[in-house]
Every structure is written in structure tokens, then in C-alpha cells.
Kinemage of the C-alpha trace (Angstrom):
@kinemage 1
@onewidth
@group {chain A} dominant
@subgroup {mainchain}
@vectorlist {calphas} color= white
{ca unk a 1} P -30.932 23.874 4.354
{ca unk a 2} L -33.227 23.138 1.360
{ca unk a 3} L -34.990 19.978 1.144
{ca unk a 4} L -33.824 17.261 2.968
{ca unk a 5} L -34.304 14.111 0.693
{ca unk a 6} L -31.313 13.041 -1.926
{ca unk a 7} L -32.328 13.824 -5.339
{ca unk a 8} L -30.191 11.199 -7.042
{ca unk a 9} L -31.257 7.282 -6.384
{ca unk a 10} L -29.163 4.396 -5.441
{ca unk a 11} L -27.555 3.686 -8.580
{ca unk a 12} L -26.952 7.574 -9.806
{ca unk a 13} L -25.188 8.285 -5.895
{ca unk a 14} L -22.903 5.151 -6.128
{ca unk a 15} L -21.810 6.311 -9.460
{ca unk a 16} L -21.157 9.554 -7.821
{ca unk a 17} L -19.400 8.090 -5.098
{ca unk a 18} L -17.864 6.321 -7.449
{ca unk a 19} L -15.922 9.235 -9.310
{ca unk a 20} L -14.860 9.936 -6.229
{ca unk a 21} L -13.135 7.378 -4.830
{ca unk a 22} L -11.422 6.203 -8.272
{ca unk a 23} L -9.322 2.892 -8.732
{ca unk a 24} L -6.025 3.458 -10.609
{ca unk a 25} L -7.519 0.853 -13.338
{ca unk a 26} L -11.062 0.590 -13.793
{ca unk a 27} L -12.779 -1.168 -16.374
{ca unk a 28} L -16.912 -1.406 -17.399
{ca unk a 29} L -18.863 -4.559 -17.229
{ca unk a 30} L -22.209 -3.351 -18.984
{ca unk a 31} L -23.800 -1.846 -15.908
{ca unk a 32} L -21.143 -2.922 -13.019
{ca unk a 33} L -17.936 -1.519 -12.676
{ca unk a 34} L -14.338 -3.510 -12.215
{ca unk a 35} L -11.801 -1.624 -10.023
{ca unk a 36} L -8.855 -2.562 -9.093
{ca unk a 37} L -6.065 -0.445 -6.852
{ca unk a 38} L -3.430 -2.877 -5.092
{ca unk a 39} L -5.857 -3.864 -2.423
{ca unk a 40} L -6.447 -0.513 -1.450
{ca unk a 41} L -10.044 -0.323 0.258
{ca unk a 42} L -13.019 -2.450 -0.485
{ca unk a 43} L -14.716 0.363 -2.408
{ca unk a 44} L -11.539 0.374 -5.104
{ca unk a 45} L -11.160 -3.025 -5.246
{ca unk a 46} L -14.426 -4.827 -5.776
{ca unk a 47} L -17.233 -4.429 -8.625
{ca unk a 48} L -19.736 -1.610 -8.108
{ca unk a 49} L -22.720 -3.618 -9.109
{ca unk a 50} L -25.314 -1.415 -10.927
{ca unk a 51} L -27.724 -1.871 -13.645
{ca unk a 52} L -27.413 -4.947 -15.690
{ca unk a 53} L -23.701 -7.054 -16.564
{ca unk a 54} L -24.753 -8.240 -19.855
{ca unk a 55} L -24.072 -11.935 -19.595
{ca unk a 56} L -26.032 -14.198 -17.151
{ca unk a 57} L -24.470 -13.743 -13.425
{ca unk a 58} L -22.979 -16.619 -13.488
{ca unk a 59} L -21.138 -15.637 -16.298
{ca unk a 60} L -20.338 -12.655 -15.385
{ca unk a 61} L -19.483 -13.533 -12.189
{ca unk a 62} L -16.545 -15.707 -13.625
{ca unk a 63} L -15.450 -12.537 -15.735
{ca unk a 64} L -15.194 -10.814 -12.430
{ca unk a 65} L -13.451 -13.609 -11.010
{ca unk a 66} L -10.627 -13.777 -13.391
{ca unk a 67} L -10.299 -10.351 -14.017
{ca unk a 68} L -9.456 -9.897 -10.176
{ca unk a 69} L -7.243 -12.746 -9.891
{ca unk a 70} L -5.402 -11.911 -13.317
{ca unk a 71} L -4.373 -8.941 -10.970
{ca unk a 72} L -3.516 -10.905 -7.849
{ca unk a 73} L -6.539 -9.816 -5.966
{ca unk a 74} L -9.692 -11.765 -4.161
{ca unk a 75} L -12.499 -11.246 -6.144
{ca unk a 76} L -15.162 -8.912 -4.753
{ca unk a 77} L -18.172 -7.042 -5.415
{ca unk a 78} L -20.020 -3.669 -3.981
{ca unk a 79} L -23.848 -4.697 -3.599
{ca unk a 80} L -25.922 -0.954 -2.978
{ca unk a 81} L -29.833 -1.341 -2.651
{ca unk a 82} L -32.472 -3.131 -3.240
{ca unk a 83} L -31.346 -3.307 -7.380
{ca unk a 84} L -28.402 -5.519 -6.328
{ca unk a 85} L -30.365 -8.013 -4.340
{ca unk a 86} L -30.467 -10.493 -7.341
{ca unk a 87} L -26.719 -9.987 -7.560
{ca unk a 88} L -26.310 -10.744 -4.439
{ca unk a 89} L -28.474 -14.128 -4.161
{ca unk a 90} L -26.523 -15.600 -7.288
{ca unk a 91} L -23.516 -14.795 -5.524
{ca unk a 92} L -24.904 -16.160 -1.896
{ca unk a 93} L -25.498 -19.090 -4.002
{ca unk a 94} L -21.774 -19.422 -5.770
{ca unk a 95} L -20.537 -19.466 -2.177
{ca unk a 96} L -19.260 -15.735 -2.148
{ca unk a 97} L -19.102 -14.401 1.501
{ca unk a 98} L -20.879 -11.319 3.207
{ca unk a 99} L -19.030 -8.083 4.905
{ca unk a 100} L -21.327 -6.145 7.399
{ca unk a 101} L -23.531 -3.259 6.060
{ca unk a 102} L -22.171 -0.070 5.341
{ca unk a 103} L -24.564 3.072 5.500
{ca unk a 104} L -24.149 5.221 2.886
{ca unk a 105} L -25.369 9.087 4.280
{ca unk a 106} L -26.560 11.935 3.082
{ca unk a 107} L -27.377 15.422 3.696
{ca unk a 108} L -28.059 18.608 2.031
{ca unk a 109} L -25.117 21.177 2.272
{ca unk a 110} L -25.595 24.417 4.613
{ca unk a 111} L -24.656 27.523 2.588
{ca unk a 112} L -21.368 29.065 3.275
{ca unk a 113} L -19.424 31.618 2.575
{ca unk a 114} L -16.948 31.540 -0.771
{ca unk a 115} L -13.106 31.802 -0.616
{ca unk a 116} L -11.922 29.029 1.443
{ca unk a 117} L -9.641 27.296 -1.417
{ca unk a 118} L -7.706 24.209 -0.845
{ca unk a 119} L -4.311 26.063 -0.364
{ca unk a 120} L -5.869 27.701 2.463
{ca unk a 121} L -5.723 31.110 1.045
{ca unk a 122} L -8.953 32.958 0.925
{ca unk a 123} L -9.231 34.743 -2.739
{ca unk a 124} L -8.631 38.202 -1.558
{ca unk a 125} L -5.147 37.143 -1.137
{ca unk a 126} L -4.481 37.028 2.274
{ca unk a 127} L -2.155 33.607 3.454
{ca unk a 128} L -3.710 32.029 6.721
{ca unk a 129} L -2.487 29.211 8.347
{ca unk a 130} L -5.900 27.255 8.543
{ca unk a 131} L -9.505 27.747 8.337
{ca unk a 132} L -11.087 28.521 11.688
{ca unk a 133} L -13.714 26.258 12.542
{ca unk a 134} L -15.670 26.877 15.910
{ca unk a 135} L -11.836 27.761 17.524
{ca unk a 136} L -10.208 24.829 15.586
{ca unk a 137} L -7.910 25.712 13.099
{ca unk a 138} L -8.413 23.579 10.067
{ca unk a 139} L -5.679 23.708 7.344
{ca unk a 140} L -6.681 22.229 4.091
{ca unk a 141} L -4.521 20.848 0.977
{ca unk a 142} L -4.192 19.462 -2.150
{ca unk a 143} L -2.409 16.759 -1.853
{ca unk a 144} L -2.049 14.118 1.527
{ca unk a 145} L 1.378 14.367 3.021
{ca unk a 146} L 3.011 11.329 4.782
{ca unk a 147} L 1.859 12.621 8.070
{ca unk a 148} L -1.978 12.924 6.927
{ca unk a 149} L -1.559 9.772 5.604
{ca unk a 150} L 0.018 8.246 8.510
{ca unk a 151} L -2.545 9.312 10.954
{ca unk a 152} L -5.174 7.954 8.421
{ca unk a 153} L -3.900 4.296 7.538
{ca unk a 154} L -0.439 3.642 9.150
{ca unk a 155} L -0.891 0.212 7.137
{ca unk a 156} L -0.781 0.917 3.749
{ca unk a 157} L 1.829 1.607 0.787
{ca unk a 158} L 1.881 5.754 0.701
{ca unk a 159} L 1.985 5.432 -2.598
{ca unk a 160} L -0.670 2.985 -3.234
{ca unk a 161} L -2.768 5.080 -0.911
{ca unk a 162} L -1.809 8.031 -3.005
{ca unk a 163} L -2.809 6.820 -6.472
{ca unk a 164} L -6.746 7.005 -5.233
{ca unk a 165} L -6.907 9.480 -3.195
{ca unk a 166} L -5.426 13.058 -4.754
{ca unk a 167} L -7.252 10.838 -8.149
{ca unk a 168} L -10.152 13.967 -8.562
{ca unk a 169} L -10.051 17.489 -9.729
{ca unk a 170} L -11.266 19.126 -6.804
{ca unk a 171} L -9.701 17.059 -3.715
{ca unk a 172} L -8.931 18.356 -0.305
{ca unk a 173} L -7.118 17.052 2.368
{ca unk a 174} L -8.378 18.731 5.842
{ca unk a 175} L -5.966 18.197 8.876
{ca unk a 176} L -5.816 19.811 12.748
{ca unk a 177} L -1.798 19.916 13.780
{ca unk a 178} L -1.180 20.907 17.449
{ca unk a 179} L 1.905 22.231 15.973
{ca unk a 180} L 2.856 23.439 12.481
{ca unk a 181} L 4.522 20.690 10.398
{ca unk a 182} L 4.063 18.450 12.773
{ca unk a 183} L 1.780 15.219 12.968
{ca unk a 184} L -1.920 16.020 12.702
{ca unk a 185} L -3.981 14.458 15.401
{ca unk a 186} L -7.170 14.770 12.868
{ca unk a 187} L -7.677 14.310 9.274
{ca unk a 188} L -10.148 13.960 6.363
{ca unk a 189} L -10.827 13.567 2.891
{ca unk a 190} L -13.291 16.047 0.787
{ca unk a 191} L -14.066 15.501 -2.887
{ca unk a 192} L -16.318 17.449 -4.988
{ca unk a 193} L -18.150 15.808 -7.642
{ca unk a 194} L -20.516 17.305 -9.989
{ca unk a 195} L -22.133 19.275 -7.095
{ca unk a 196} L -21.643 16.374 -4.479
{ca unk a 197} L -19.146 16.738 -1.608
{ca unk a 198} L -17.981 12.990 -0.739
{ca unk a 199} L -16.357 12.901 2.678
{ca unk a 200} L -14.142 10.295 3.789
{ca unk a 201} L -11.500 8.801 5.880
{ca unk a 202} L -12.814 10.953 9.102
{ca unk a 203} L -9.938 10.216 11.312
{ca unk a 204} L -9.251 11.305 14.596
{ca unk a 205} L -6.683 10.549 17.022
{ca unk a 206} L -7.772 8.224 20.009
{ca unk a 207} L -6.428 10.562 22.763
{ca unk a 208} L -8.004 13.990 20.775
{ca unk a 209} L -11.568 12.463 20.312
{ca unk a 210} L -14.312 14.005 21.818
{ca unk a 211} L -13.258 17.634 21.420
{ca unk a 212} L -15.229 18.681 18.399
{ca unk a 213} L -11.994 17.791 16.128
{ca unk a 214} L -13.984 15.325 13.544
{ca unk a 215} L -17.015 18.568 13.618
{ca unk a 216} L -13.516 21.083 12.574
{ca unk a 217} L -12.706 19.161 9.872
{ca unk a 218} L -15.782 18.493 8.042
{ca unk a 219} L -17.097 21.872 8.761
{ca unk a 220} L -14.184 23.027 6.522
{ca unk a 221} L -14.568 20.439 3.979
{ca unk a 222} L -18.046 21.759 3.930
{ca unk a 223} L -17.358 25.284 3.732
{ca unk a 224} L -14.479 24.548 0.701
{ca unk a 225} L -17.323 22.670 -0.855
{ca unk a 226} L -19.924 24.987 -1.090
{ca unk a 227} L -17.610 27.727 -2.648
{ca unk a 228} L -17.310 24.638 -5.464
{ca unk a 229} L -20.574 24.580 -5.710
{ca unk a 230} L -21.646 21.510 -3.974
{ca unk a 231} L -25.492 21.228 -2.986
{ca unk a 232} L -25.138 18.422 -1.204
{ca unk a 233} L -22.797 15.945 0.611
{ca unk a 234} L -22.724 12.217 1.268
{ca unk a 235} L -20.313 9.996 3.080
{ca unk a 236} L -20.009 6.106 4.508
{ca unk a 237} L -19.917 4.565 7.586
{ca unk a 238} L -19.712 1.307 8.538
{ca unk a 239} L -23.323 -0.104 10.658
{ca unk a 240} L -21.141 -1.001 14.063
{ca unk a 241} L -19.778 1.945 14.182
{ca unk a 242} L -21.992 3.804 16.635
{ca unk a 243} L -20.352 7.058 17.709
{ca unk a 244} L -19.907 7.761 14.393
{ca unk a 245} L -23.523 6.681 13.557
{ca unk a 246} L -24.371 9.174 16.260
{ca unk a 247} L -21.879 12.076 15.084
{ca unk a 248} L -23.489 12.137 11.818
{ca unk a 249} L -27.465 11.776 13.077
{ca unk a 250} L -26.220 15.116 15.416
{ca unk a 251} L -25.144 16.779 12.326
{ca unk a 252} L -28.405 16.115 10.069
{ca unk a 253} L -27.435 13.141 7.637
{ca unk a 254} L -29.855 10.530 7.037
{ca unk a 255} L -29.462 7.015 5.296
{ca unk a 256} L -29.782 6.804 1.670
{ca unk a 257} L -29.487 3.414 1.572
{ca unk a 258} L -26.448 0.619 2.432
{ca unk a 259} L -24.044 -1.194 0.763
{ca unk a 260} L -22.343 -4.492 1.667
{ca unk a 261} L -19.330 -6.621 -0.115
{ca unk a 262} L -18.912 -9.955 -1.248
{ca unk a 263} L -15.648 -11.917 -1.211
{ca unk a 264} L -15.329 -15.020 -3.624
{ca unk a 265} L -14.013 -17.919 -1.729
């Protein structure tokens, strides 16, 4: 497995993360980063506060604040680490309210074989349905169809959804279908970035959980990664999310560090 500590720090991995997960508009604020994507998730729709703003944070915390409501949105910012503690005080202070911690994991990625593209055909050629993982077959694609996106967030605007997550070069969308064509009952999100895999939106059915179906999927988001070259792989989970918590400790991650939001009132 290699060595087991992250060699990026807080800052470097949330830009990482951060390329991954990309806002239809973004926009730099010296160090922090405005992102904006019709509501869309917290993480493309607050600031990524890192390094320095350039104006006092009071200041800039007004910039932020208009910029976000110019676009019919509640202002919001992404606090990582210890470097956005001062950040987050000013903003404690302006009234701005806290969301519960979110762990940000990370683990070094097993080698695997090469060949597992995201139109699940292996290089030599050869079409397969999916990519067997431990007895599960996993298909992967390019793109997130309206079932995959279905069984990830029922709630949202497909195309909104759309517009941030097939938003990378090397995306791919893993699903497990009972039937072909038909409604998956688990899903996920891989995205390779410089030689990160970024794993998200881990989704399985209530009535399939507990059969190894969230282990298929990002075993062969894993396996697609490392023939892209990934060396390692992070992902997020929120702190009250236990089995989760637990899936991930089983599987080798460890915390990098955590992130929390802030919502202006």
C-alpha cells in the first residue's frame, strides 16, 4: 500500500477536492474561492476558505455576502483546518451559523490492474457488461443517467445536478443494476485529479445495504483509478454518520482533517 500518511496538507487537498467537485461559476478571492452552482451541495456553493482574502475579513466577508446574494443564494463558506480557524471566529462573531463537521478521508490507493476504462470496455477490446467486483458486477460510465441520478438525489434539478458532476476530465459514474437498464440500487461518483481519486455520493439503496454493494462500487472506482494513475484517494463524510465512519475505518482511510460550513444569517 505505500505509506500511509497524505502527502499534500490541508490547503493543497481542498484545492484538490476542489477541482473535483467544480461549481458551474467560480470566481477567486485572493486565497478563498467563490462557487456558486444553483444551490447544488454545500461544497459548490459556499467559499473554500484557504490562504489569505486580501481585504480584512470583515471586508471580505461582505464581498462574499453580496456576491452570493447577487446570485440568489445564502451566503456560505467551507472552513478546512486549523488555517481557517481565524475565518471562522470573525465569522462566529458576524453572527454566521455552524453546520456539523465533515471528515475529510484519506487513503493510499492499492495497486490494480490497468484496462478498466469508464465505458466498461477493458483495452484489449472485449465489451463486458460491468466490472466484477468480489461477485458484484459494477458497470461504470461517463456520464450520470437519470436513473443514477435518481437513486443519488431524487431532490434535485437533473440538470443542475449535471452541470457539476460530469464537470472533470476523467469522471466515472459506478452503478450495480439488478437488471440491465433498469434502476440501479447502488451508485457512486469517481474523479481523478492530478493523481487523486475523489469519491463521492456513495449511495446505496436502503433495502440493498449491507451486502458489500457500497465495497463493489468503490472497489471499481478504485481499480479505474489506478489505471489513471491515481496514488491515492480521498473522500467526505459527514461526523454522524457512523456506518459509514465505520465502512471507511474497515477499508483503511484515516482523517486528514475536517471541514465545517458557515451560513450568513
Amino acid at each position: 500500500m505505500g505509506q500511509s500518511r497524505s502527502p499534500l496538507g490541508v490547503a493543497d487537498l481542498e484545492r484538490v477536492a476542489a477541482r473535483g467537485w467544480r461549481a458551474p461559476e467560480e470566481e477567486p478571492l485572493g486565497g478563498w474561492l467563490l462557487r456558486a452552482a444553483g444551490g447544488f451541495t454545500g461544497r459548490a456553493n459556499t467559499a473554500l476558505v484557504t490562504g489569505d482574502p486580501g481585504p480584512p475579513l470583515p471586508e471580505a466577508a461582505e464581498t462574499v455576502t453580496a456576491w452570493y446574494r447577487a446570485r440568489g443564494l445564502r451566503p456560505g463558506v467551507q472552513l478546512p483546518g486549523v488555517q481557517s480557524r481565524a475565518a471562522g471566529a470573525a465569522l462566529a462573531g458576524l453572527g454566521w451559523e455552524r453546520s456539523e463537521d465533515v471528515l475529510v478521508l484519506t487513503a493510499p490507493l492499492a495497486s490494480a490492474p490497468d484496462g478498466v476504462p469508464v465505458d466498461g470496455v477493458p483495452v484489449d477490446g472485449v465489451p463486458v457488461d460491468g466490472v466484477p467486483v468480489d461477485g458484484v458486477p459494477v458497470e461504470l460510465a461517463p456520464s450520470p443517467g437519470d436513473y443514477w441520478l435518481a437513486r443519488y438525489r431524487a431532490d434535485v434539478d437533473p440538470g443542475t445536478a449535471r452541470a457539476v458532476l460530469a464537470r472533470a476530465d476523467r469522471v466515472a459514474f459506478a452503478a450495480v443494476r439488478p437488471e440491465p437498464g433498469g434502476p440501479p440500487v447502488a451508485v457512486a461518483r469517481g474523479v481523478v485529479t492530478d493523481d487523486w481519486l475523489g469519491v463521492s455520493a456513495v449511495t446505496v439503496a436502503e433495502e440493498h445495504r449491507r451486502r458489500g454493494l457500497a465495497t463493489a462500487v468503490m472497489g471499481a472506482l478504485t481499480r479505474w483509478a489506478a489505471g489513471q494513475g491515481a496514488h491515492w484517494v480521498y473522500l467526505q463524510v459527514s461526523a454522524s454518520n457512523a456506518p459509514a465512519r465505520e465502512l471507511y475505518r474497515r477499508a483503511g482511510y484515516v482523517e486528514h482533517h475536517r471541514y465545517h460550513y458557515r451560513w450568513a444569517p
